[in-house]
One Martini backbone bead per residue (centre of mass of N, CA, C, O) as a GRO file, in nm:
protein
  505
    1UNK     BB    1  10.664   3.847   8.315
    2UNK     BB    2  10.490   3.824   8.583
    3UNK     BB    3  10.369   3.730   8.889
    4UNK     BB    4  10.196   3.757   9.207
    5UNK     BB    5  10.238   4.030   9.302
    6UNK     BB    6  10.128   4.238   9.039
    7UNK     BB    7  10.282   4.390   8.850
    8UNK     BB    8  10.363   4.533   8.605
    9UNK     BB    9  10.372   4.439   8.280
   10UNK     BB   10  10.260   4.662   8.073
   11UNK     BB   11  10.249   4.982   7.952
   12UNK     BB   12  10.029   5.251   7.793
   13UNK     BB   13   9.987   5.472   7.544
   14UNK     BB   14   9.680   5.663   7.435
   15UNK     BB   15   9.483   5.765   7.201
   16UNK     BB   16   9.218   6.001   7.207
   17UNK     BB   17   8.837   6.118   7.244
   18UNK     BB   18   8.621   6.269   7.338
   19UNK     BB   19   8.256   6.354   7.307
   20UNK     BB   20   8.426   6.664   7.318
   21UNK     BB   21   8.651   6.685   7.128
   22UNK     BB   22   8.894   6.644   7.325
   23UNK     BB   23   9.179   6.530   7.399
   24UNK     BB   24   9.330   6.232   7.457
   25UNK     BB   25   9.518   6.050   7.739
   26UNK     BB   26   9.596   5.709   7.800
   27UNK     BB   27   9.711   5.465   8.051
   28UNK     BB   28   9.786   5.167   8.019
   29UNK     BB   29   9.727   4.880   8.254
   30UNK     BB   30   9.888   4.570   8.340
   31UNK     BB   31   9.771   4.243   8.505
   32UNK     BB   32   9.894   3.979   8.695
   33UNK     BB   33   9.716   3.700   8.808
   34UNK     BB   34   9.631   3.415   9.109
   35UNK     BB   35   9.322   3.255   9.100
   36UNK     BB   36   9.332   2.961   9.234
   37UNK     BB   37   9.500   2.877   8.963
   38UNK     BB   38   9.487   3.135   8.783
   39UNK     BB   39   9.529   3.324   8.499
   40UNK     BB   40   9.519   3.693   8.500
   41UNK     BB   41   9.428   3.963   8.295
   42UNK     BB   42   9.450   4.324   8.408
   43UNK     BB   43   9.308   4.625   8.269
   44UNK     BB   44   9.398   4.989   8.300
   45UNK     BB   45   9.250   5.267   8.245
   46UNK     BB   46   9.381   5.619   8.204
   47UNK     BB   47   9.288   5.908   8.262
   48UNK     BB   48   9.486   6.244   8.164
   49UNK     BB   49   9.340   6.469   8.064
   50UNK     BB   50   9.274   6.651   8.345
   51UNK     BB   51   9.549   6.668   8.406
   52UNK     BB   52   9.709   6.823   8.207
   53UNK     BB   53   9.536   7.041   8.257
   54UNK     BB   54   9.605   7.109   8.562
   55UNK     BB   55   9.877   7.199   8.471
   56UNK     BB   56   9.803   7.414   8.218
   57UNK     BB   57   9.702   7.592   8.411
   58UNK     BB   58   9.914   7.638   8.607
   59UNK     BB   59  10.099   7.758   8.431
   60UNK     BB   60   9.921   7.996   8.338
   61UNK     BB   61   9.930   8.137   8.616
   62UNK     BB   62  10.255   8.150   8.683
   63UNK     BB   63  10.306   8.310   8.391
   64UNK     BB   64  10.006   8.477   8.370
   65UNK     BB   65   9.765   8.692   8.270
   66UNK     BB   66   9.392   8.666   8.358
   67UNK     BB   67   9.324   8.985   8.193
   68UNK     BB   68   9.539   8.969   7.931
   69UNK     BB   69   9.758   8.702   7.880
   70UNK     BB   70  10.012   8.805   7.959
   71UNK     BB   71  10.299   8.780   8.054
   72UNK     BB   72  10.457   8.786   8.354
   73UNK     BB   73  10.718   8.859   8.551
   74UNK     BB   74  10.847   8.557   8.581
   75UNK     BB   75  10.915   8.547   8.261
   76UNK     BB   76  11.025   8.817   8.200
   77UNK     BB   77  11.280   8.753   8.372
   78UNK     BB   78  11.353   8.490   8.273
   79UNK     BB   79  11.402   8.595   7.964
   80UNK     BB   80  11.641   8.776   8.038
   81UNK     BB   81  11.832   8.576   8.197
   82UNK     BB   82  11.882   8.426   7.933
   83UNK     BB   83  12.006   8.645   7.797
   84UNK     BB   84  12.242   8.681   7.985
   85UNK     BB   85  12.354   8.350   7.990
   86UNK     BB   86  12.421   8.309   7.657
   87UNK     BB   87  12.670   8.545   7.653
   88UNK     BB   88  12.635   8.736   7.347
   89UNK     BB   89  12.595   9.031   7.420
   90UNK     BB   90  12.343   9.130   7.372
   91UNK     BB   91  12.125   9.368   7.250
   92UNK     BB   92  11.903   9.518   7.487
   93UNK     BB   93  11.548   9.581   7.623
   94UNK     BB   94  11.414   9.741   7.915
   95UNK     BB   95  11.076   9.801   7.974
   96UNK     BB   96  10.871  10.063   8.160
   97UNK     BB   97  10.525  10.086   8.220
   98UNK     BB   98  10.258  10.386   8.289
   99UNK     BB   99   9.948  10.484   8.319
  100UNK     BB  100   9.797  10.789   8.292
  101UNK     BB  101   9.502  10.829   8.498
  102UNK     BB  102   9.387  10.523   8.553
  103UNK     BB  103   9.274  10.603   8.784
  104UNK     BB  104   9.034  10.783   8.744
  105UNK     BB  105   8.897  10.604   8.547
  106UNK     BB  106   8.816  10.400   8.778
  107UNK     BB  107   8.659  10.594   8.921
  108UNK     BB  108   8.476  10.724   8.694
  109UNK     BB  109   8.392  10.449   8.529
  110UNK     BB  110   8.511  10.192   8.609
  111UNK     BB  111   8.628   9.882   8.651
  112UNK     BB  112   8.568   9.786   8.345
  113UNK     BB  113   8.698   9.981   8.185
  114UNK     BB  114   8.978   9.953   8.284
  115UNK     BB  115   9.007   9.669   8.197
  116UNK     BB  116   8.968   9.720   7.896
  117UNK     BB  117   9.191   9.883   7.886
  118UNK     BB  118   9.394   9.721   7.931
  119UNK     BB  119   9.360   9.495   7.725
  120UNK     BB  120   9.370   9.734   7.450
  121UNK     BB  121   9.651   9.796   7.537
  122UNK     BB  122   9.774   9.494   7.486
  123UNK     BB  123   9.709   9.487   7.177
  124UNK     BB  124   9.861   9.726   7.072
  125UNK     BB  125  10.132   9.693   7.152
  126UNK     BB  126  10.148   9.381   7.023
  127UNK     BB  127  10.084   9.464   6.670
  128UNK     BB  128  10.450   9.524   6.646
  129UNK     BB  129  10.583   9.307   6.723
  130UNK     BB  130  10.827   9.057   6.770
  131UNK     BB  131  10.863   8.774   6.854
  132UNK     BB  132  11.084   8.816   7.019
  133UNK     BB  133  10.955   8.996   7.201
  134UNK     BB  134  10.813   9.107   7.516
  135UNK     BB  135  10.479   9.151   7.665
  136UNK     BB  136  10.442   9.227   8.017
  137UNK     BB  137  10.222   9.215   8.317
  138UNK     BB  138  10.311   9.337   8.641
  139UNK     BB  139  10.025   9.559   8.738
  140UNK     BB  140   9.753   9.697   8.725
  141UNK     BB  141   9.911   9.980   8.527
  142UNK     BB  142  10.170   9.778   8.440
  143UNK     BB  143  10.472   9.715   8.232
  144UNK     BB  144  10.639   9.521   8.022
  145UNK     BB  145  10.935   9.566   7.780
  146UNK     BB  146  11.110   9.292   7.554
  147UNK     BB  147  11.389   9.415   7.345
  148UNK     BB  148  11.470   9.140   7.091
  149UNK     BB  149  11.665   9.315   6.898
  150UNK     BB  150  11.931   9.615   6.967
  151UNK     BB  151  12.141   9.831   6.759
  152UNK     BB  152  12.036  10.107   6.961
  153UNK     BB  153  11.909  10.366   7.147
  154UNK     BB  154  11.833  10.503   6.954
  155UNK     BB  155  11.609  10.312   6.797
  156UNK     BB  156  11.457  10.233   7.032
  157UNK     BB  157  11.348  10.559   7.135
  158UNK     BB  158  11.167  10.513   6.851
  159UNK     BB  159  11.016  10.276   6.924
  160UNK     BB  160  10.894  10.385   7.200
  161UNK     BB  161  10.759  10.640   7.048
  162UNK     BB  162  10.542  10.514   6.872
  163UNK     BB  163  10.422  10.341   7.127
  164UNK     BB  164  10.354  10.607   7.279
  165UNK     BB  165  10.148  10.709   7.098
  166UNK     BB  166   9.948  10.471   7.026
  167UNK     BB  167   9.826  10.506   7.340
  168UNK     BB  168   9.700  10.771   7.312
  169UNK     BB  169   9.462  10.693   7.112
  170UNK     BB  170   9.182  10.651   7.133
  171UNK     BB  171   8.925  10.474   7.337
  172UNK     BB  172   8.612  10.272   7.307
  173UNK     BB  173   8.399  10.246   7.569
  174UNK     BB  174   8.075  10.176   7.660
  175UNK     BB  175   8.048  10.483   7.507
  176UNK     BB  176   8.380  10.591   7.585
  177UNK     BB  177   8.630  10.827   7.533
  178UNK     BB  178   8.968  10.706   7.592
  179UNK     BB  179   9.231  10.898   7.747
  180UNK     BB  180   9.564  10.828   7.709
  181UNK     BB  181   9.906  10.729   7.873
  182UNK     BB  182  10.238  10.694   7.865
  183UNK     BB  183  10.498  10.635   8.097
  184UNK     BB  184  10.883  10.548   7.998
  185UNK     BB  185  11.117  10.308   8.099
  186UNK     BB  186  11.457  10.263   7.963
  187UNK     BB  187  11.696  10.006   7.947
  188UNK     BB  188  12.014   9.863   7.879
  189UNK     BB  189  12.198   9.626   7.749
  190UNK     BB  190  12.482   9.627   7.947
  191UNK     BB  191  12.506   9.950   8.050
  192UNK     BB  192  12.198   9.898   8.258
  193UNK     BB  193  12.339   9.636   8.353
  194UNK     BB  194  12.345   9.220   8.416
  195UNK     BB  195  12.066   9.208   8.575
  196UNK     BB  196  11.767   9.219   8.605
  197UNK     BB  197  11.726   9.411   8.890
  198UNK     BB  198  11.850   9.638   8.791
  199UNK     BB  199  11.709   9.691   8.498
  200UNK     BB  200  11.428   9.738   8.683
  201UNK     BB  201  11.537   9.981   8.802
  202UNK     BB  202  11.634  10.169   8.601
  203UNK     BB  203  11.355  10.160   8.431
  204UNK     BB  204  11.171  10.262   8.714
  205UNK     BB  205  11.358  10.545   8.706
  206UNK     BB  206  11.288  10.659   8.417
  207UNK     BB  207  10.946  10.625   8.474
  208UNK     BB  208  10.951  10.858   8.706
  209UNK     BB  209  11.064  11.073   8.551
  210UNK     BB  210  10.831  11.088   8.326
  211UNK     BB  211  10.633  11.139   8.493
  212UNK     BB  212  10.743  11.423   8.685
  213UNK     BB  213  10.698  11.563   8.395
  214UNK     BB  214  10.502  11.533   8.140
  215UNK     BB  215  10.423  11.268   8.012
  216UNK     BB  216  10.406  11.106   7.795
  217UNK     BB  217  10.739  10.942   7.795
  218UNK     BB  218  11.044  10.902   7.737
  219UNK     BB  219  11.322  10.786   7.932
  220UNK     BB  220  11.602  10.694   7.968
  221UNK     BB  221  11.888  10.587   8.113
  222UNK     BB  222  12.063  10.789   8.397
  223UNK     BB  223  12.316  10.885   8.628
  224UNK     BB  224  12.083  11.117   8.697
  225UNK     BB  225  11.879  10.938   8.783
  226UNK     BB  226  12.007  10.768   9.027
  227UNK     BB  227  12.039  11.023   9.179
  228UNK     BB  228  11.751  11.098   9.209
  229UNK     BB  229  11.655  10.860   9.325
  230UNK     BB  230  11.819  10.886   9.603
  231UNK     BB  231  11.695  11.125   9.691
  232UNK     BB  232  11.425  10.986   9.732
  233UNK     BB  233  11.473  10.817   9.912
  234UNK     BB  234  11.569  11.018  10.146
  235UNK     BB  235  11.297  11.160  10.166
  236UNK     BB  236  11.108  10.945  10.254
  237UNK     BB  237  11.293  10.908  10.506
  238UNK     BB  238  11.217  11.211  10.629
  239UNK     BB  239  10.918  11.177  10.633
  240UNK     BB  240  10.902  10.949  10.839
  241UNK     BB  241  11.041  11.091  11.047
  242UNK     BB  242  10.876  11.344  11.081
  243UNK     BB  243  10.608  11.208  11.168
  244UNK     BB  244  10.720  11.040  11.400
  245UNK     BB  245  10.875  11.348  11.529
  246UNK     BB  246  10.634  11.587  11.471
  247UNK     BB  247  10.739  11.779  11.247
  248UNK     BB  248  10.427  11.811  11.118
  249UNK     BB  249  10.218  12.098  11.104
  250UNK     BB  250  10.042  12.421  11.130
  251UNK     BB  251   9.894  12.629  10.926
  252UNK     BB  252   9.666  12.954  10.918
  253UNK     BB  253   9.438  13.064  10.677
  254UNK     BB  254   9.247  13.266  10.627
  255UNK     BB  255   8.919  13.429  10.617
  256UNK     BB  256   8.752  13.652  10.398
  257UNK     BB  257   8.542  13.925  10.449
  258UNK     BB  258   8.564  14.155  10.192
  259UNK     BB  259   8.387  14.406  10.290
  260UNK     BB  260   8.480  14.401  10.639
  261UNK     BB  261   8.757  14.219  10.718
  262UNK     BB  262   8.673  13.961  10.835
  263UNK     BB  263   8.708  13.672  11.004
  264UNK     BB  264   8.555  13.327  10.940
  265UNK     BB  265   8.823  13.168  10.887
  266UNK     BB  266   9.039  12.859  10.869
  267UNK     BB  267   9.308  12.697  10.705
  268UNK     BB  268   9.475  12.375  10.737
  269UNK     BB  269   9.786  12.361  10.673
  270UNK     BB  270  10.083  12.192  10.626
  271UNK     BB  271  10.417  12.214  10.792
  272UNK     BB  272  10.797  12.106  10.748
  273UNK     BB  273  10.993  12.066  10.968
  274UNK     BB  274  11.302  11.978  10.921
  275UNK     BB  275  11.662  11.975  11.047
  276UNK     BB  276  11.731  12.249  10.927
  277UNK     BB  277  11.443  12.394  11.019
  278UNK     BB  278  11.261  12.463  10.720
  279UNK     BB  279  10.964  12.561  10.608
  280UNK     BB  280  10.774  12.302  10.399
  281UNK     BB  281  10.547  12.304  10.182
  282UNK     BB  282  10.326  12.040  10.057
  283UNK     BB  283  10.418  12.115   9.768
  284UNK     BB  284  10.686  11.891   9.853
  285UNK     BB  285  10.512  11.622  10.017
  286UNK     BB  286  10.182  11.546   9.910
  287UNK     BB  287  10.255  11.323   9.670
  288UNK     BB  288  10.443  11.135   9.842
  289UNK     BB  289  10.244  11.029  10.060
  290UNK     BB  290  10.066  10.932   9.925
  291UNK     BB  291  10.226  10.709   9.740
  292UNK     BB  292  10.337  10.615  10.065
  293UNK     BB  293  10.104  10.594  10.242
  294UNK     BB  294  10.062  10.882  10.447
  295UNK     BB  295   9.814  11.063  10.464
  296UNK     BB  296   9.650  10.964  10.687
  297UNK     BB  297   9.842  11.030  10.923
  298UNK     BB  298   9.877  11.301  10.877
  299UNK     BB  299   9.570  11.400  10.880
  300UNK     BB  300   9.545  11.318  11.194
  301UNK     BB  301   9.762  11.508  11.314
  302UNK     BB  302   9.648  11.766  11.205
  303UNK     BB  303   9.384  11.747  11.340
  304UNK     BB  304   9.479  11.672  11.658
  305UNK     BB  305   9.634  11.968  11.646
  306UNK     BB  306   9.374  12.146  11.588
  307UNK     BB  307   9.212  12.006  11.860
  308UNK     BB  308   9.411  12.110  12.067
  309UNK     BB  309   9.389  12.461  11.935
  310UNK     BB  310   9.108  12.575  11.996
  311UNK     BB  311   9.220  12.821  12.176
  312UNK     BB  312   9.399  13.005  11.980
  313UNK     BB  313   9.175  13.015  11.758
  314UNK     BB  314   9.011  13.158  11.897
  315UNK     BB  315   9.172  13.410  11.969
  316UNK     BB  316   9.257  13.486  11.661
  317UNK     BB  317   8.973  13.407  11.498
  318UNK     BB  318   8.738  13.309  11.667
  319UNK     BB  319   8.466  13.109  11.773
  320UNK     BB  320   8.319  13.107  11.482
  321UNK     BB  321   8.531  13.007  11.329
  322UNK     BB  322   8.566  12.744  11.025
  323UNK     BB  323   8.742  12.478  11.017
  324UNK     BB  324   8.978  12.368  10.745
  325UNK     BB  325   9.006  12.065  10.578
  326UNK     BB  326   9.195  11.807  10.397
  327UNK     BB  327   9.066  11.597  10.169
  328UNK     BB  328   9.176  11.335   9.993
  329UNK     BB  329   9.028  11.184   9.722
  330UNK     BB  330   9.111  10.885   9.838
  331UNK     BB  331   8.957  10.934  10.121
  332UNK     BB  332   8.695  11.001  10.076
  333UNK     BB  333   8.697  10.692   9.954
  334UNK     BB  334   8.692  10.564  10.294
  335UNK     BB  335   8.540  10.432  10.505
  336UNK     BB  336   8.706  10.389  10.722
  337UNK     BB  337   8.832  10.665  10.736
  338UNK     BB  338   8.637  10.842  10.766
  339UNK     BB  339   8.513  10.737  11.047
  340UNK     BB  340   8.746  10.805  11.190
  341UNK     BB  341   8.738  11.148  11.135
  342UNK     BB  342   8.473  11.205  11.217
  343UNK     BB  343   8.490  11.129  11.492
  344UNK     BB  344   8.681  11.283  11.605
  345UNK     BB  345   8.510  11.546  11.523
  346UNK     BB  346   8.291  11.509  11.734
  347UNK     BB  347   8.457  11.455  11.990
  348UNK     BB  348   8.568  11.770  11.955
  349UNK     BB  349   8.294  11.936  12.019
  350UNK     BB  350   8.311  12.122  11.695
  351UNK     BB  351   8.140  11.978  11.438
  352UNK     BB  352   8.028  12.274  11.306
  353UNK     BB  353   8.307  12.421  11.227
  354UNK     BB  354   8.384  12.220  11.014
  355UNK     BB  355   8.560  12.184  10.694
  356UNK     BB  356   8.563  11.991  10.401
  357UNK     BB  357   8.829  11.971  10.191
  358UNK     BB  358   8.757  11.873   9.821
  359UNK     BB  359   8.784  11.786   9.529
  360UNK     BB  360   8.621  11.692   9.274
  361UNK     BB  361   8.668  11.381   9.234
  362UNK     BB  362   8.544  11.313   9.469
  363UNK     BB  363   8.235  11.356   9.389
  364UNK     BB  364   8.242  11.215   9.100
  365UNK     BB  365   8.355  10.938   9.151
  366UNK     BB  366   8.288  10.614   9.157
  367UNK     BB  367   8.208  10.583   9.432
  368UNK     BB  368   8.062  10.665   9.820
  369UNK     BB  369   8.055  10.970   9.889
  370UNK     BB  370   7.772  11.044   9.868
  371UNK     BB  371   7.594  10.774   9.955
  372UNK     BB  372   7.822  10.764  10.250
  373UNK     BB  373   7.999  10.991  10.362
  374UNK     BB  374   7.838  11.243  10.385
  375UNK     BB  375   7.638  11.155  10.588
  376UNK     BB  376   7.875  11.146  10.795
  377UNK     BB  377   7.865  11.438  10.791
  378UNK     BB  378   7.602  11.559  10.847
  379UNK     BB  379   7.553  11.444  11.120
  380UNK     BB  380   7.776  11.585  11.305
  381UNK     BB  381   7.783  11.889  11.141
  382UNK     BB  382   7.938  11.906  10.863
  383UNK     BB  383   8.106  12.036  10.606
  384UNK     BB  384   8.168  12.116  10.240
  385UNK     BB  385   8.423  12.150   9.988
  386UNK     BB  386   8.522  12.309   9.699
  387UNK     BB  387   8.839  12.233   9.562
  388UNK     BB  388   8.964  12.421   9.309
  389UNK     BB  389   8.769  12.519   9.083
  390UNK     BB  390   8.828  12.440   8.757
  391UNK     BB  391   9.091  12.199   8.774
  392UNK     BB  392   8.924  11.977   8.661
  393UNK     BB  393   8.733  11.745   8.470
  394UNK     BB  394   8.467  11.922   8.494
  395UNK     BB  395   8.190  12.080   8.427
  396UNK     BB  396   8.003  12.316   8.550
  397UNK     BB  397   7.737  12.118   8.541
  398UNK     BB  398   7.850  11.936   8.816
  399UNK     BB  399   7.732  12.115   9.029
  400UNK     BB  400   7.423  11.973   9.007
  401UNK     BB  401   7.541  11.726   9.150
  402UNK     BB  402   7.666  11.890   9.427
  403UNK     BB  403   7.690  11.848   9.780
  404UNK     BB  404   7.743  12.147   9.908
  405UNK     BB  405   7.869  12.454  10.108
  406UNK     BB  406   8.139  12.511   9.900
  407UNK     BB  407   8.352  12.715   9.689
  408UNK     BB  408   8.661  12.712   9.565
  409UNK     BB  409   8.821  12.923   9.357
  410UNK     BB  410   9.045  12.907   9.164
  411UNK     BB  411   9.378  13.111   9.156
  412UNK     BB  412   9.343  13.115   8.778
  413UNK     BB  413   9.099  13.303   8.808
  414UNK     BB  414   9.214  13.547   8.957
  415UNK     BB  415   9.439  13.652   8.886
  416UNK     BB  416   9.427  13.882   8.684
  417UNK     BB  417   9.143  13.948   8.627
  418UNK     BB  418   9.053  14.251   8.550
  419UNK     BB  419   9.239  14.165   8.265
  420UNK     BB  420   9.076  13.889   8.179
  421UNK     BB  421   8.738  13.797   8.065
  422UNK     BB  422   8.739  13.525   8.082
  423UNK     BB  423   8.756  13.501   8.395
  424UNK     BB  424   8.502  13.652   8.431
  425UNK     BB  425   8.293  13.476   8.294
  426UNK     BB  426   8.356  13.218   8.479
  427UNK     BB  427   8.303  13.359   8.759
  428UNK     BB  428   8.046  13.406   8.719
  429UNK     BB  429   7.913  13.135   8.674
  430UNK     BB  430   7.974  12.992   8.942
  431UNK     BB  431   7.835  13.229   9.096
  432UNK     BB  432   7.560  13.151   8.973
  433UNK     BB  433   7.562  12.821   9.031
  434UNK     BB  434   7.609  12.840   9.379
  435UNK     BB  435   7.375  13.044   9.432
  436UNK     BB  436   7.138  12.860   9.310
  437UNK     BB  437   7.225  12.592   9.498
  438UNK     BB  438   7.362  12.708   9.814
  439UNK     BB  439   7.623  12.824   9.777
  440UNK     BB  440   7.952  12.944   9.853
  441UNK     BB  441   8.164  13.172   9.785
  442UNK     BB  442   8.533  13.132   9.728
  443UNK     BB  443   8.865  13.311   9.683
  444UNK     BB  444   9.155  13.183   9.581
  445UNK     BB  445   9.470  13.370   9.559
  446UNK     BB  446   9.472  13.656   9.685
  447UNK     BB  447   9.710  13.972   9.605
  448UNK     BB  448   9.581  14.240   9.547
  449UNK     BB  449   9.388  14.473   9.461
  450UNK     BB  450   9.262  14.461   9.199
  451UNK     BB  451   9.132  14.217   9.261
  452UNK     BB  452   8.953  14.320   9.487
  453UNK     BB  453   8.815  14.518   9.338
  454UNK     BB  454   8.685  14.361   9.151
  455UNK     BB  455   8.525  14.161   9.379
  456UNK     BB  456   8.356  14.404   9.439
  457UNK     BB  457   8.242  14.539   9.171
  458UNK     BB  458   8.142  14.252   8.977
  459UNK     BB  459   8.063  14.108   9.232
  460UNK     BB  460   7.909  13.873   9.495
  461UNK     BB  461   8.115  13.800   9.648
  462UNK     BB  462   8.268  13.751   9.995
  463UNK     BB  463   8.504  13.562   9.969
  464UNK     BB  464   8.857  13.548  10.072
  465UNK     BB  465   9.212  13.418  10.006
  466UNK     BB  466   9.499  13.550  10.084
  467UNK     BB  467   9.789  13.739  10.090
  468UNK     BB  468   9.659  13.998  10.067
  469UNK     BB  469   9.580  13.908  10.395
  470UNK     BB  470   9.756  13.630  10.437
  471UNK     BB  471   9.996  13.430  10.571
  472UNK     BB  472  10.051  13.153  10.704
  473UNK     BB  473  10.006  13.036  11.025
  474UNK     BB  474  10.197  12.910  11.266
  475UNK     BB  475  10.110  12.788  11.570
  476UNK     BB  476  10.362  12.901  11.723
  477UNK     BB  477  10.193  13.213  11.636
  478UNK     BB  478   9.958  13.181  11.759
  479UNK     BB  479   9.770  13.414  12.012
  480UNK     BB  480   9.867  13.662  11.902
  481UNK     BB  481   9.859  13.893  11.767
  482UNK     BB  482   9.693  13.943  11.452
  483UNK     BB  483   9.818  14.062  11.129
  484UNK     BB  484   9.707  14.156  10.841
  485UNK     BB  485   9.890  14.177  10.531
  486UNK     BB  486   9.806  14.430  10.282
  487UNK     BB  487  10.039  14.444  10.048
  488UNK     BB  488   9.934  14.650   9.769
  489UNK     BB  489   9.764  14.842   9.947
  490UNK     BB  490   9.638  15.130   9.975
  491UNK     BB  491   9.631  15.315  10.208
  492UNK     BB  492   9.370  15.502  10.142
  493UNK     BB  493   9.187  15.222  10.176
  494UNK     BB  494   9.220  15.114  10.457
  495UNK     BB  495   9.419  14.937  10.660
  496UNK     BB  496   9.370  14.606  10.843
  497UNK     BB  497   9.297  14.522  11.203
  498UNK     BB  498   9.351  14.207  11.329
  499UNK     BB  499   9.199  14.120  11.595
  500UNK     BB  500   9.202  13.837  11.821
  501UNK     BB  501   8.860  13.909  11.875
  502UNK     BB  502   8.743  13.888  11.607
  503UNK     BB  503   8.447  13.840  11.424
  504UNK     BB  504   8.179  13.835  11.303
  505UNK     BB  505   7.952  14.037  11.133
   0.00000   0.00000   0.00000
């Protein structure tokens, strides 16, 4: 019994239920007091239903995935960490997923089916898996799984090359058939680590070489993973100090007018000039700039170098000459960056002259390029190309969803065209619908005589880009008489010397 202080008497829990048949938890606190020289007995219930709710949400968002449900990164890390200290030496697995293509999707059908493809890919993993096992979400579209336990690595590998088929299934979303595929990369406790972070290292490294290679497979990871792993790390380094001590430069490759021999224009390539001196062409580091966001800087280097060197370019290639830069499709949608480089351009007073070369994806993803980015090319004067035309995701009837004002037909399609009847029936197709459009045609990657001489004779193709005209000319070479060289071209058919002032014919 208290006395006047006020103390609580004594305290009690009570279950109960609320009107919406949600469940109660009530705690009980009574108190005695002396009111005038009476003794009062005050009793106070306390809801505890919403703050326990309030608990079990914070548990909920700390521990769990808010679009899959699936536990998230810090949960299963916890949970490896636990078996790795319960010191009983179980074999265990622990992979790295991520969905190939997942951009795509989310660009091309709009991020609620990319959502619903994540709950779906989530659904299937788990209807295989056993209570031990946990499957959680990690980021955007990557996943973690740990197997536990596993009784050696070759049956790991058939469990997860199982679940790697599984994904690859179509999947049906707002009435679109969605086929993806996932690459897994694998460790094993305690081979491949001794502690969470190791192990998710070596696993994220495993599920990189899985996608470098064929995509859609497993990994399991190997000491020579780690030594790849690591030369990946030092390209790294040394492509952002090239970046910072501008040694990524300019190489210039014309664009030939076929019947004439003229050059109306020249496509501004990137090349990497390395430390030990050589000369490395952006299909060595184009893929990993994008991936460490280094590309907007890239680009705006090469623009800058481009609009620096227009006196050089007037000399080689021509005063009218048109001058093509490259912008990934992921810079396409990027309103920010688009309106800086387009002002770049009009600054340059030269913007009549550029040409923005962009592959398919760009104009097609459901982004804002089309409605918002295009008219800011328009408006400075400038054009746009379809680069690579036939290697994207698109049919041919795509072109007449697109304004563009050049298509540049990939060189898949030209190789020995002479030999081939499909790339001729394709290239054809093609040069009828930009045609008929409103586009110029352009044909790049031509190497032969035989190639030329096909696109003379039964095309109306007028323009052309590739060895057979010139290799890639280096800023530091241009300025100086350029000479296109023949390749395989017969003597007797004429090759032609272009002077540093040819002109348009």
């Amino acid at each position: 019994m208290l006395g006047a202080d006020g103390r609580t008497l004594f305290s009690n829990r009570i279950a109960d239920a609320h009107a919406d048949d949600r469940p109660t938890s009530f705690e009980a606190r009574s108190f005695a007091v002396d009111v005038d020289g009476a003794n009062l007995s005050i009793q106070i219930d306390l809801d505890e239903t919403d703050q326990r709710d309030r608990e079990n949400n914070l548990l909920q968002r700390a521990f769990f995935d808010t679009l899959t449900k699936l536990p998230n990164r810090l949960l299963i890390e916890r949970s490896v960490t636990s078996l790795i200290e319960a010191g009983d030496q179980q074999l265990f697995a622990l992979a790295f997923f991520d969905l190939d293509g997942f951009k795509m999707v989310n660009d091309y059908y709009g991020h609620d089916v990319g959502d619903e493809l994540l709950r779906r890919t989530a659904q299937r993993l788990q209807q295989n898996l056993r209570p031990t096992d946990m499957l959680a979400r990690l980021s955007g579209d990557e996943f973690a799984l740990l197997m536990s336990p596993i009784d050696d690595g070759d049956q790991a590998k058939a469990d997860f090359d199982a679940l790697c088929e599984q994904v690859k299934q179509p999947l049906l979303i707002d009435g679109h058939e969605i086929m993806t595929s996932a690459s897994i990369g694998v460790s094993m406790f305690p081979d491949h680590g001794r502690d969470f972070e190791t192990l998710r290292a070596n696993a994220d490294r495993a599920m990189y070489r899985a996608k470098g290679t064929s995509k859609g497979r497993v990994q399991l990871f190997d000491e020579g993973i780690r030594h790849q792993s690591d030369e990946r790390a030092r390209e790294e380094q040394r492509l952002r100090l090239a970046i910072r001590d501008r040694r990524v430069s300019c190489a210039f490759q014309p664009k030939v007018e076929i019947g004439s021999g003229n050059t109306v224009g020249v496509e501004v390539l990137m090349r990497w000039r390395d430390e030990d001196g050589m000369i490395r062409p952006p299909g060595n580091f184009l893929g990993l700039a994008i991936e460490l966001g280094l590309i907007d800087e890239l680009t705006c280097l090469i623009l800058n170098q481009t609009i620096d060197s227009i006196d050089k370019i007037n000399e080689a290639f021509g005063r009218d000459s048109s001058i093509s830069i490259n912008v990934a499709a992921r810079q396409a949608g990027d309103a920010r960056f688009m309106r800086e480089l387009t002002h770049s351009i009009a600054e340059s007073g030269f913007a009549h002259r550029f040409m923005l070369e962009l592959t398919e994806e760009a104009f097609l993803a459901k982004s804002n390029f089309q409605s918002l980015i295009l008219p800011m090319v328009r408006e400075i004067g400038a054009r746009v190309s379809i680069d690579d035309f036939g290697t994207g995701y698109s049919s041919l009837s795509a072109l007449a969803d697109i304004t563009a004002d050049e298509v540049k037909v990939d060189r898949s399609f030209i190789t020995n065209v002479h030999e081939r009847p499909r790339s001729q029936a394709v290239l054809k197709t093609i040069e009828a619908l930009g045609q008929s459009l409103g586009m110029s045609i352009i044909v790049e990657g031509v190497e032969s005589y035989e190639e030329v001489a096909y696109l003379q004779a039964a095309t109306r193709i007028r323009y052309a880009q590739g060895y057979y005209y010139s290799k890639p000319i280096m800023l530091d070479e241009v300025g100086g008489a350029i000479e296109l060289h023949d390749g395989n071209r017969a003597p007797h058919h004429g090759a032609r010397m272009f002077a540093p002032t040819r002109r348009v014919g």
